[in-house]
N, CA, C and O atoms as a Tinker XYZ file with bonds, in Angstrom:
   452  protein
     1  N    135.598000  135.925000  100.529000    73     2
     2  CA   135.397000  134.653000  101.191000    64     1     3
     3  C    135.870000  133.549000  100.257000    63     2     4     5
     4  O    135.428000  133.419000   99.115000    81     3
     5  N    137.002000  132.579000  100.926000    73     3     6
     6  CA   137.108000  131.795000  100.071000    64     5     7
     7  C    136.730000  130.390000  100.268000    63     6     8     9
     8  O    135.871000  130.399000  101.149000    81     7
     9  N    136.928000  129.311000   99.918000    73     7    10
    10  CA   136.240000  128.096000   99.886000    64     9    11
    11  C    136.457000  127.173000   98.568000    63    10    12    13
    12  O    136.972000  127.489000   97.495000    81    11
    13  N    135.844000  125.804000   99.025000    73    11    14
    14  CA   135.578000  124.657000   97.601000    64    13    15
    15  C    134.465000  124.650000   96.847000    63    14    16    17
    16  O    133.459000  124.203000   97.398000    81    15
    17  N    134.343000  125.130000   95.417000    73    15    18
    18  CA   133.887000  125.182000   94.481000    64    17    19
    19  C    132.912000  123.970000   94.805000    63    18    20    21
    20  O    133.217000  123.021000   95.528000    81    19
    21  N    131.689000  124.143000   94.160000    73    19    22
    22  CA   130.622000  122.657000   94.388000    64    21    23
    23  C    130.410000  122.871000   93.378000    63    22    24    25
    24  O    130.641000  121.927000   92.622000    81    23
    25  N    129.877000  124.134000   92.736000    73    23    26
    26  CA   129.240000  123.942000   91.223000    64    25    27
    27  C    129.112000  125.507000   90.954000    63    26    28    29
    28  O    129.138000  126.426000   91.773000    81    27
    29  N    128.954000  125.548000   89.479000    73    27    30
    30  CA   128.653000  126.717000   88.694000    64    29    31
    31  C    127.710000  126.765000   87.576000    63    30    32    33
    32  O    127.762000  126.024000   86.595000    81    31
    33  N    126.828000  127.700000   87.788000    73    31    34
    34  CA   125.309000  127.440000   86.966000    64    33    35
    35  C    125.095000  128.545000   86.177000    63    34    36    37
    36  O    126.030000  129.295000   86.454000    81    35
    37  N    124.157000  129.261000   85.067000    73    35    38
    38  CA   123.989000  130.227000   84.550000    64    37    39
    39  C    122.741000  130.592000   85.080000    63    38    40    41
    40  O    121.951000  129.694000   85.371000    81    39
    41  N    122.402000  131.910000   85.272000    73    39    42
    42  CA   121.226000  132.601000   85.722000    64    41    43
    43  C    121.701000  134.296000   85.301000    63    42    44    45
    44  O    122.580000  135.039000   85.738000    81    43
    45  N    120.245000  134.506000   83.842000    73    43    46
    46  CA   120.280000  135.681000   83.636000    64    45    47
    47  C    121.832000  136.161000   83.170000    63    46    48    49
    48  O    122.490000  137.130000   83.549000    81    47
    49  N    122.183000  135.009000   82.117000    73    47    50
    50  CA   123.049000  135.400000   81.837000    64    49    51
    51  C    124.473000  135.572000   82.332000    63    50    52    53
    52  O    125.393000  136.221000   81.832000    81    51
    53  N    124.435000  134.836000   83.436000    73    51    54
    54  CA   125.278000  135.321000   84.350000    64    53    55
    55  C    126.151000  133.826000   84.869000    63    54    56    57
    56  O    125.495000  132.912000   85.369000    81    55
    57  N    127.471000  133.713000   84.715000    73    55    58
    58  CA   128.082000  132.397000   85.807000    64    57    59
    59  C    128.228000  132.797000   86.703000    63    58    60    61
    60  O    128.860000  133.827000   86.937000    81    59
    61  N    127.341000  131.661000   87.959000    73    59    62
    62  CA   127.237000  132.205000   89.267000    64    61    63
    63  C    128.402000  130.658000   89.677000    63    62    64    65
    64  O    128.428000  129.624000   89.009000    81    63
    65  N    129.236000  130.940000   90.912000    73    63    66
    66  CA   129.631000  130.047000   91.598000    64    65    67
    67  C    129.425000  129.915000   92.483000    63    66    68    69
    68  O    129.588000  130.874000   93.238000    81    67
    69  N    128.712000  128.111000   93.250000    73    67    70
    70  CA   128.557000  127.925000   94.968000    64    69    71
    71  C    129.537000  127.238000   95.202000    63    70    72    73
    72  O    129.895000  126.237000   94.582000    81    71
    73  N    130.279000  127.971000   96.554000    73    71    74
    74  CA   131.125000  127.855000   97.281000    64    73    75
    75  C    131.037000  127.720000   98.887000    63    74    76    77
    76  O    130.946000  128.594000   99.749000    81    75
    77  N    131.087000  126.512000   98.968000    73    75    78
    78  CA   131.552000  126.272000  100.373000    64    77    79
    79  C    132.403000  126.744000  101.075000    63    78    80    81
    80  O    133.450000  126.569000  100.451000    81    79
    81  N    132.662000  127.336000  102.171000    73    79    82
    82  CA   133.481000  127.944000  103.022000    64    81    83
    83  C    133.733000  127.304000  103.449000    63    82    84    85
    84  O    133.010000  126.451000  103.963000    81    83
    85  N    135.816000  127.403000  103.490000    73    83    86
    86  CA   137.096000  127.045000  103.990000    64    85    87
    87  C    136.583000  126.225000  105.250000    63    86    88    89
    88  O    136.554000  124.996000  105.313000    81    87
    89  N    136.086000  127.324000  106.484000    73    87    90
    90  CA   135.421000  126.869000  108.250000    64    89    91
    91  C    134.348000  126.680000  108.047000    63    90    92    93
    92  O    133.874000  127.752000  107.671000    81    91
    93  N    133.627000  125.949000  108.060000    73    91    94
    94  CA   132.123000  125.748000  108.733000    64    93    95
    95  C    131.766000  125.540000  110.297000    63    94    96    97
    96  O    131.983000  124.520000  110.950000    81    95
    97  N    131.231000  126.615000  110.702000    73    95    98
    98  CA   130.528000  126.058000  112.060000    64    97    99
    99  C    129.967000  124.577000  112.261000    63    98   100   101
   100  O    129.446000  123.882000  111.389000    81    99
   101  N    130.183000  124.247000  113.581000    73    99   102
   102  CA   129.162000  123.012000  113.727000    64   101   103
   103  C    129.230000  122.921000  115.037000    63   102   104   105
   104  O    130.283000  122.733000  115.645000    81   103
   105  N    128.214000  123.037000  115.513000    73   103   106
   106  CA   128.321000  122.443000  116.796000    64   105   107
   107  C    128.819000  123.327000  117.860000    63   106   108   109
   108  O    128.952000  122.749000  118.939000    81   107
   109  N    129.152000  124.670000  117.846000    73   107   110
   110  CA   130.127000  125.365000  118.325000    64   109   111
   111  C    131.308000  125.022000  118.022000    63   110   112   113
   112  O    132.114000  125.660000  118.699000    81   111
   113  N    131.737000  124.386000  117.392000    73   111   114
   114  CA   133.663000  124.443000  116.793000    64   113   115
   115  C    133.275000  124.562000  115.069000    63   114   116   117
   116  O    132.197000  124.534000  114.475000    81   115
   117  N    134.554000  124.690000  114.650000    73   115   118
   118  CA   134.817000  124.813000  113.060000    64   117   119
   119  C    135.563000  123.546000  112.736000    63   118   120   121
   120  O    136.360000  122.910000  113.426000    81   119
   121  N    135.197000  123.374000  111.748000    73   119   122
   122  CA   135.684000  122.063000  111.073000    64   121   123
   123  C    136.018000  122.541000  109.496000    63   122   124   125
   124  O    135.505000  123.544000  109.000000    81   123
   125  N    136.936000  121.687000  108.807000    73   123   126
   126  CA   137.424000  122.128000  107.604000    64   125   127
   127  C    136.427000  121.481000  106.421000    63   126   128   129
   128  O    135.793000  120.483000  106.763000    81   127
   129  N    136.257000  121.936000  105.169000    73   127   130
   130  CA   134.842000  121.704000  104.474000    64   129   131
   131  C    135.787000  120.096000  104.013000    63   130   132   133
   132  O    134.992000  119.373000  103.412000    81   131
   133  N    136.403000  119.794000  104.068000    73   131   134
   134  CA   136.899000  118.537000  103.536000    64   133   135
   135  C    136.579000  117.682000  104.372000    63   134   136   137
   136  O    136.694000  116.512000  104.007000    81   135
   137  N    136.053000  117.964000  105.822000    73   135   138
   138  CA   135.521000  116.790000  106.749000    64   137   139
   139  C    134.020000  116.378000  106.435000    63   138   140   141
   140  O    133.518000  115.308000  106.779000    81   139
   141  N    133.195000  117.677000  105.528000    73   139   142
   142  CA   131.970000  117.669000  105.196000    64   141   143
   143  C    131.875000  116.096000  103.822000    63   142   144   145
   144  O    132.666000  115.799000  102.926000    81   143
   145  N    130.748000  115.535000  104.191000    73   143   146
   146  CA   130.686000  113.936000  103.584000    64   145   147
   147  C    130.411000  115.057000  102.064000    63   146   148   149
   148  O    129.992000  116.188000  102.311000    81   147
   149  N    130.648000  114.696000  100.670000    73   147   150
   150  CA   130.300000  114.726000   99.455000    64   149   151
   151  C    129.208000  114.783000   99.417000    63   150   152   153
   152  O    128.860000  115.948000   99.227000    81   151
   153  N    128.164000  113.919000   99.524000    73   151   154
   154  CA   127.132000  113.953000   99.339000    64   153   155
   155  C    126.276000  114.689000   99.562000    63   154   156   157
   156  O    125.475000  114.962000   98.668000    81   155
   157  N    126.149000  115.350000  101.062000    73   155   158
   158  CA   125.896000  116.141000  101.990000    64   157   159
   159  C    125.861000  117.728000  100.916000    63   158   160   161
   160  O    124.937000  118.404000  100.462000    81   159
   161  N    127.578000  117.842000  100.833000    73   159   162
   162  CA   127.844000  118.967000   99.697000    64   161   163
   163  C    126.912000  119.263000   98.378000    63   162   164   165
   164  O    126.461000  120.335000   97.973000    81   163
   165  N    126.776000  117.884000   97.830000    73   163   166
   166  CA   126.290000  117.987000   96.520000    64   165   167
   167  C    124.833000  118.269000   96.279000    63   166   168   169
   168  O    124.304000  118.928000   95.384000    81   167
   169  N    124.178000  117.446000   97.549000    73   167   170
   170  CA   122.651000  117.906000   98.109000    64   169   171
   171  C    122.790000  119.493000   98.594000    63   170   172   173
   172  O    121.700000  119.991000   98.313000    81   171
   173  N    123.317000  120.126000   98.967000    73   171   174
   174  CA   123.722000  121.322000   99.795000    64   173   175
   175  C    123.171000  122.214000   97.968000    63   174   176   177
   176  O    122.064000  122.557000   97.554000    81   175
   177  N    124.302000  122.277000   97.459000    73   175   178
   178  CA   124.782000  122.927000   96.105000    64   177   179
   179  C    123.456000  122.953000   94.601000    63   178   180   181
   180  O    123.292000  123.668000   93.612000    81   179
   181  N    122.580000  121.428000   95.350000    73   179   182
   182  CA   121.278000  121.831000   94.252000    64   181   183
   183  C    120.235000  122.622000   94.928000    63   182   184   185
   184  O    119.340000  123.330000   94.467000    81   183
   185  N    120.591000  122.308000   96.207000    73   183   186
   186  CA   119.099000  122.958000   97.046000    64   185   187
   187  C    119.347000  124.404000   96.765000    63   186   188   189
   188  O    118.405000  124.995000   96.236000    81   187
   189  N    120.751000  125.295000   97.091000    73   187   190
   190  CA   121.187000  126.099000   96.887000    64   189   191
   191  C    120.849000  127.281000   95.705000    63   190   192   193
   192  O    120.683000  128.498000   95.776000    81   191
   193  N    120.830000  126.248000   94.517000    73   191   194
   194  CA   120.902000  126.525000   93.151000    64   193   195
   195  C    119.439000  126.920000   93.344000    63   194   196   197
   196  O    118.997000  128.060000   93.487000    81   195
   197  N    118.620000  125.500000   93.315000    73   195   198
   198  CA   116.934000  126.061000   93.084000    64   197   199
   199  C    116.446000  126.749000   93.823000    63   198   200   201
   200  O    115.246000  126.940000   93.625000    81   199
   201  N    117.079000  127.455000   95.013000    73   199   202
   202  CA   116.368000  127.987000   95.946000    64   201   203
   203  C    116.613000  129.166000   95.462000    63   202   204   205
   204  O    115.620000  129.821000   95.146000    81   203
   205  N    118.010000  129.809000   95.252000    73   203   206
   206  CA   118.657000  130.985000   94.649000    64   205   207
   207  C    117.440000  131.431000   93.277000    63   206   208   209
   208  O    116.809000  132.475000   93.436000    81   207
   209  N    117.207000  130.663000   92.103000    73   207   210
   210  CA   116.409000  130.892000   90.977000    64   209   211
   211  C    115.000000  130.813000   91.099000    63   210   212   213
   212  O    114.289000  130.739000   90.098000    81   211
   213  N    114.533000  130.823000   92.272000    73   211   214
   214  CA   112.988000  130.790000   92.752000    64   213   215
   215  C    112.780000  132.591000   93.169000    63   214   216   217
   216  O    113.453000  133.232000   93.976000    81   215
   217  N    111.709000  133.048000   92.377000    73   215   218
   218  CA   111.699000  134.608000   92.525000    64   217   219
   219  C    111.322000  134.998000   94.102000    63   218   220   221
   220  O    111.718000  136.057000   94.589000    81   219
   221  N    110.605000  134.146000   94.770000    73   219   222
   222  CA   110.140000  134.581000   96.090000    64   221   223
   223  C    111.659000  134.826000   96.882000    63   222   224   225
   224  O    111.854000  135.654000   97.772000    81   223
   225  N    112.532000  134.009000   96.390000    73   223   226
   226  CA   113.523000  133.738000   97.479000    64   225   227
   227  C    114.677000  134.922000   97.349000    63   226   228   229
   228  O    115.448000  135.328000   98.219000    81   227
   229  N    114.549000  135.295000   96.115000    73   227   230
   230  CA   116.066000  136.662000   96.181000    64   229   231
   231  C    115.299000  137.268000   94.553000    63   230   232   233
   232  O    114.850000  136.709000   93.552000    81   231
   233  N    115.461000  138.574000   94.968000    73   231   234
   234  CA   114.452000  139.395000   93.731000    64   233   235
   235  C    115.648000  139.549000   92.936000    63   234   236   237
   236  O    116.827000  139.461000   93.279000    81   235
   237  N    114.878000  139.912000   91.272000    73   235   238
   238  CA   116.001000  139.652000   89.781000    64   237   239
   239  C    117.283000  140.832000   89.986000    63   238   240   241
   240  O    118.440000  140.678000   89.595000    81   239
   241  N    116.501000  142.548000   91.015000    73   239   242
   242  CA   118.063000  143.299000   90.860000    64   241   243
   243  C    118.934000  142.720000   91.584000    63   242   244   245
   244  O    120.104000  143.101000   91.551000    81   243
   245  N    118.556000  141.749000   92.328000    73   243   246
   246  CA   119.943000  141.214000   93.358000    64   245   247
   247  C    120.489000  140.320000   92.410000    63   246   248   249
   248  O    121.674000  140.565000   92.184000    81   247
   249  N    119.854000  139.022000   91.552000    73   247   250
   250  CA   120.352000  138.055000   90.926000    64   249   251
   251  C    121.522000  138.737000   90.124000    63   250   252   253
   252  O    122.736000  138.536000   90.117000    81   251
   253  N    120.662000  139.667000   89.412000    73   251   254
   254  CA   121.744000  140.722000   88.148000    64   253   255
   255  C    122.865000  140.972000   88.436000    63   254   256   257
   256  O    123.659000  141.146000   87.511000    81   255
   257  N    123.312000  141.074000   89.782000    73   255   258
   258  CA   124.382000  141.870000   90.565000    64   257   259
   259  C    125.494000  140.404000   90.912000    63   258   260   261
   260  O    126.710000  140.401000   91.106000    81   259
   261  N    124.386000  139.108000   90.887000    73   259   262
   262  CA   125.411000  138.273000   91.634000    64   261   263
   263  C    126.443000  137.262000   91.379000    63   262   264   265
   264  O    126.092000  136.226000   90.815000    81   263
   265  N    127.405000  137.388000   91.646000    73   263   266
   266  CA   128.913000  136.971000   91.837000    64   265   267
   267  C    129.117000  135.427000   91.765000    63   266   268   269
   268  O    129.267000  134.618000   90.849000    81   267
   269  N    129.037000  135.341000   93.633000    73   267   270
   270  CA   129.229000  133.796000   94.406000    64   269   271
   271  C    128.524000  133.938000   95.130000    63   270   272   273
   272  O    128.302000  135.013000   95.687000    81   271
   273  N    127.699000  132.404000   95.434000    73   271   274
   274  CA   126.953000  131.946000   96.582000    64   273   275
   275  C    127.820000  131.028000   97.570000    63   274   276   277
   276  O    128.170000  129.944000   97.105000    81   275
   277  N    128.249000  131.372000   99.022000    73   275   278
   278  CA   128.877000  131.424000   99.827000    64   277   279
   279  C    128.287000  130.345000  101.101000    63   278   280   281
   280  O    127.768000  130.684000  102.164000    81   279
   281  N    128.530000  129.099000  100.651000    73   279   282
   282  CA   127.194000  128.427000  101.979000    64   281   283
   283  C    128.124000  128.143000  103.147000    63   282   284   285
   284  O    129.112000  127.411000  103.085000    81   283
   285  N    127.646000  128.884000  104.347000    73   283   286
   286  CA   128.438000  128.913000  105.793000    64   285   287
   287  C    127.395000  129.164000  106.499000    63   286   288   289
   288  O    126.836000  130.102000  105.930000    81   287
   289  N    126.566000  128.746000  107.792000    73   287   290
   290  CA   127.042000  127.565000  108.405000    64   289   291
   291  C    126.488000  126.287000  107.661000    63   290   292   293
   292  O    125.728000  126.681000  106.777000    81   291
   293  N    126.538000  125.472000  107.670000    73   291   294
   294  CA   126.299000  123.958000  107.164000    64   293   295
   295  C    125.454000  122.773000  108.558000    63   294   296   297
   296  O    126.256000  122.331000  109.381000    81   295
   297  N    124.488000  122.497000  108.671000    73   295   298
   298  CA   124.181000  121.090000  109.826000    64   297   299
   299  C    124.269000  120.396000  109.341000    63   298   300   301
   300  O    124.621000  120.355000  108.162000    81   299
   301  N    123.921000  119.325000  110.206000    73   299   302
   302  CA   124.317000  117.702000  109.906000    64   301   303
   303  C    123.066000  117.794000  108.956000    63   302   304   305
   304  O    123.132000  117.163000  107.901000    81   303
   305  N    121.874000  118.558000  109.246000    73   303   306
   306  CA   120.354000  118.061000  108.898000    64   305   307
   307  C    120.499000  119.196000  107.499000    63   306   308   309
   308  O    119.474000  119.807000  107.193000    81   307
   309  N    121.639000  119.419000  106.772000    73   307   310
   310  CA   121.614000  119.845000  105.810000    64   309   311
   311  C    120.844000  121.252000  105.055000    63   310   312   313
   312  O    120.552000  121.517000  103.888000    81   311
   313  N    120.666000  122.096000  106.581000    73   311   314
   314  CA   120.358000  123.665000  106.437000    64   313   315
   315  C    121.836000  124.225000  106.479000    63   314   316   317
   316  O    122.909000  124.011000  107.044000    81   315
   317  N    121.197000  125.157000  105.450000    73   315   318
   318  CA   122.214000  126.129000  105.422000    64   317   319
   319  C    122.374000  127.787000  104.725000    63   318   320   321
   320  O    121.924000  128.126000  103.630000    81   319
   321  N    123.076000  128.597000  105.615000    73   319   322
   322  CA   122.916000  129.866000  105.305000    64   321   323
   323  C    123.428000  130.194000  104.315000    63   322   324   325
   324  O    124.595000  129.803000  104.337000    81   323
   325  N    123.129000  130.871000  103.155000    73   323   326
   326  CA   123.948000  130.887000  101.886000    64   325   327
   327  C    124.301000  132.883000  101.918000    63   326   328   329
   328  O    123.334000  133.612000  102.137000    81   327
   329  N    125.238000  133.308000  101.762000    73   327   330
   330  CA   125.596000  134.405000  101.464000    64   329   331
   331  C    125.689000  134.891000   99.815000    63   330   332   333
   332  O    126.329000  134.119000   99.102000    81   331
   333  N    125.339000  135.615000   99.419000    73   331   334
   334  CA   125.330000  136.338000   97.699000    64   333   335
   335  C    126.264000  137.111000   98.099000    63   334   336   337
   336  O    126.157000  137.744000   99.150000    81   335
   337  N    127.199000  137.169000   97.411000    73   335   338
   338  CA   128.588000  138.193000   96.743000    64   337   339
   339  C    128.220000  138.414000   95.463000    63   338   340   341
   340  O    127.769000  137.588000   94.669000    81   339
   341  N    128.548000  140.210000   95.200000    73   339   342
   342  CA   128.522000  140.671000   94.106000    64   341   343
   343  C    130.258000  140.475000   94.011000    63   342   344   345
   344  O    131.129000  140.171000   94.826000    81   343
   345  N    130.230000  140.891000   92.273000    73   343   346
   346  CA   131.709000  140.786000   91.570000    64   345   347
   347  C    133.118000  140.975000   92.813000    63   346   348   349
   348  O    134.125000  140.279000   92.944000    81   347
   349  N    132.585000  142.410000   93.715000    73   347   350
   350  CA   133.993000  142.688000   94.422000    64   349   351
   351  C    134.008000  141.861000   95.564000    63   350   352   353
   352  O    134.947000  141.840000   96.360000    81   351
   353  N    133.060000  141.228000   95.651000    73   351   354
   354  CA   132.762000  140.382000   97.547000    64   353   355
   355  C    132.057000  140.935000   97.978000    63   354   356   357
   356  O    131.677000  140.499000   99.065000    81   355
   357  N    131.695000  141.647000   97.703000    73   355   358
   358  CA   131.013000  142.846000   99.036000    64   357   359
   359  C    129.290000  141.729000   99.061000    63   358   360   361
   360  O    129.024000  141.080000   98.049000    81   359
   361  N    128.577000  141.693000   99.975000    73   359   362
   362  CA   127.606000  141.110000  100.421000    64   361   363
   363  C    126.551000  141.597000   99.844000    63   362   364   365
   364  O    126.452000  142.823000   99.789000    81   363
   365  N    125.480000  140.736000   99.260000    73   363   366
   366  CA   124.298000  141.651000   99.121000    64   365   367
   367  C    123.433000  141.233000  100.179000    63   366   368   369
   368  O    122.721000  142.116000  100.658000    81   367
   369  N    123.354000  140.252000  100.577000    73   367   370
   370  CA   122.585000  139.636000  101.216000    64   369   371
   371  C    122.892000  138.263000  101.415000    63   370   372   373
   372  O    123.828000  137.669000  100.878000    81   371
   373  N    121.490000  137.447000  102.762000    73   371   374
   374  CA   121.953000  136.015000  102.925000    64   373   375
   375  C    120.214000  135.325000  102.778000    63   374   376   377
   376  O    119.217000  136.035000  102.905000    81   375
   377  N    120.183000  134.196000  102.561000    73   375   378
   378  CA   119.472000  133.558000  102.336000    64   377   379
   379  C    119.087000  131.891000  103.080000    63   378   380   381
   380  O    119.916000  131.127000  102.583000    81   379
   381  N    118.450000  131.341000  103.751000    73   379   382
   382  CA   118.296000  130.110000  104.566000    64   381   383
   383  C    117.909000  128.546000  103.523000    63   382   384   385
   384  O    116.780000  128.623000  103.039000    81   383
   385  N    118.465000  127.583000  103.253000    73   383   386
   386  CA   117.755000  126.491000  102.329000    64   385   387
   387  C    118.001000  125.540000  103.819000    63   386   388   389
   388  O    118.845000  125.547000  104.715000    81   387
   389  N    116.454000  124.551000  103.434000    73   387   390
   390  CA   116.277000  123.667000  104.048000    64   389   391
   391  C    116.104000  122.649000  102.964000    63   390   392   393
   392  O    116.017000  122.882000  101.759000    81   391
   393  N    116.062000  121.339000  103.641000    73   391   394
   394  CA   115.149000  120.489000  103.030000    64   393   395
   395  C    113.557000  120.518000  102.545000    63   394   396   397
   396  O    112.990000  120.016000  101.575000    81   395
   397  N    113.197000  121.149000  103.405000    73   395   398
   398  CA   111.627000  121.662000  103.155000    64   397   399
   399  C    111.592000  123.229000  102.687000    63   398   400   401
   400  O    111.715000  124.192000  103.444000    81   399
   401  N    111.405000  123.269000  101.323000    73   399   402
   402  CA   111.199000  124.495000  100.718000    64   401   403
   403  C    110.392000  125.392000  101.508000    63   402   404   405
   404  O    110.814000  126.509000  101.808000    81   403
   405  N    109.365000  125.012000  101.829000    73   403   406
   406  CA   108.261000  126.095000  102.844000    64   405   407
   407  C    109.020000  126.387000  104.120000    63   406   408   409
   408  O    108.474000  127.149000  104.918000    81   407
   409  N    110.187000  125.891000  104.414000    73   407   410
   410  CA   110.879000  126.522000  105.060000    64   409   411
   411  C    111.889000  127.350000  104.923000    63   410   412   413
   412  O    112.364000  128.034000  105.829000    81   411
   413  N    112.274000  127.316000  103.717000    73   411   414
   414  CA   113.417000  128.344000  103.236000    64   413   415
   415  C    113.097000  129.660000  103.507000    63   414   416   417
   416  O    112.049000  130.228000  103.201000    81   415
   417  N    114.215000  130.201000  104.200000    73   415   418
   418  CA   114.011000  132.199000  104.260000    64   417   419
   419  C    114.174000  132.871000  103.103000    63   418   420   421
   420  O    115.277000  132.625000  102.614000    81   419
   421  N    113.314000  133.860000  102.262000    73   419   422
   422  CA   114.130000  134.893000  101.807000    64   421   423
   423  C    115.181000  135.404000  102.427000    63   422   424   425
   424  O    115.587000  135.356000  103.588000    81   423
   425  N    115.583000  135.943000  101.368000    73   423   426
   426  CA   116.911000  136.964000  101.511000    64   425   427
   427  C    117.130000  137.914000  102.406000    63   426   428   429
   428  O    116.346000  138.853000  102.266000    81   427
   429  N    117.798000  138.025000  103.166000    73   427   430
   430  CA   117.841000  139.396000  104.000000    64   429   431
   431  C    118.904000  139.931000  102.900000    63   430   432   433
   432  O    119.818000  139.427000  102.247000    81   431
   433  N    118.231000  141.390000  103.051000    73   431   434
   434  CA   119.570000  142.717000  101.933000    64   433   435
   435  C    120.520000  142.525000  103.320000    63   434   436   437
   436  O    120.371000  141.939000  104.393000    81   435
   437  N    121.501000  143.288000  102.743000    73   435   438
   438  CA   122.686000  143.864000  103.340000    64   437   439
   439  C    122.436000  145.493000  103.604000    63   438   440   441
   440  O    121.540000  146.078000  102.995000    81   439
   441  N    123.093000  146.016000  104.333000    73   439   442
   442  CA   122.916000  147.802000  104.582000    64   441   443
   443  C    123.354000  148.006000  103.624000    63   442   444   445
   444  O    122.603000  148.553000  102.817000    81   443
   445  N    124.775000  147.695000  103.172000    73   443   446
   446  CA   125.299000  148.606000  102.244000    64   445   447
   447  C    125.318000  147.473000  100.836000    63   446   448   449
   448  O    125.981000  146.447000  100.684000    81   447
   449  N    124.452000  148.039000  100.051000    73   447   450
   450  CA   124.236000  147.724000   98.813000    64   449   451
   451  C    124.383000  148.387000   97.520000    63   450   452
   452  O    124.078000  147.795000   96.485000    81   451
């Protein structure tokens, strides 16, 4: 999956990169992440970060494993589904950030892990 770089953080040793995807849904159509306002992005990319390094939200063997964080779809109201890629792409799982932490989903695994 490819996309625009927002930021890159260390966790466990590890450089992780969040990446926005190329299409974002909205609305039922796709729009290109360059129509997405900056700001929007940059709020997107911390929620992302702290939500990712919070243990409830994605357990340490998944962190160990992970690659890129992949945020597709994107709302106006600034939820969004974040995907974990290990090193080859392959998926481990996806994860929900809101504005309201008590709303954030854990992680769903992937089948093939």
């Amino acid at each position: 999956m490819s996309g625009q770089l927002l930021k890159q953080f260390v966790c466990q040793t590890r450089g992780i990169s969040i990446v926005l995807a190329d299409m974002v849904p909205s609305q039922g159509f796709y729009r290109p992440v360059e129509a997405v306002n900056s700001a929007i992005k940059n709020d997107v990319a911390r929620k992302t970060e702290a939500a990712f390094k919070m243990p409830e939200m994605v357990p340490e063997k998944i962190k160990s494993r992970t690659d890129k964080l992949v945020i597709t779809p994107l709302d106006k109201n600034k939820h969004a589904t974040v995907s974990v890629l290990d090193e080859s792409g392959d998926e481990l799982g996806k994860f929900h950030v809101t504005d309201d932490p008590a709303l954030q989903e854990p992680i769903r695994t992937s089948q093939k892990k």
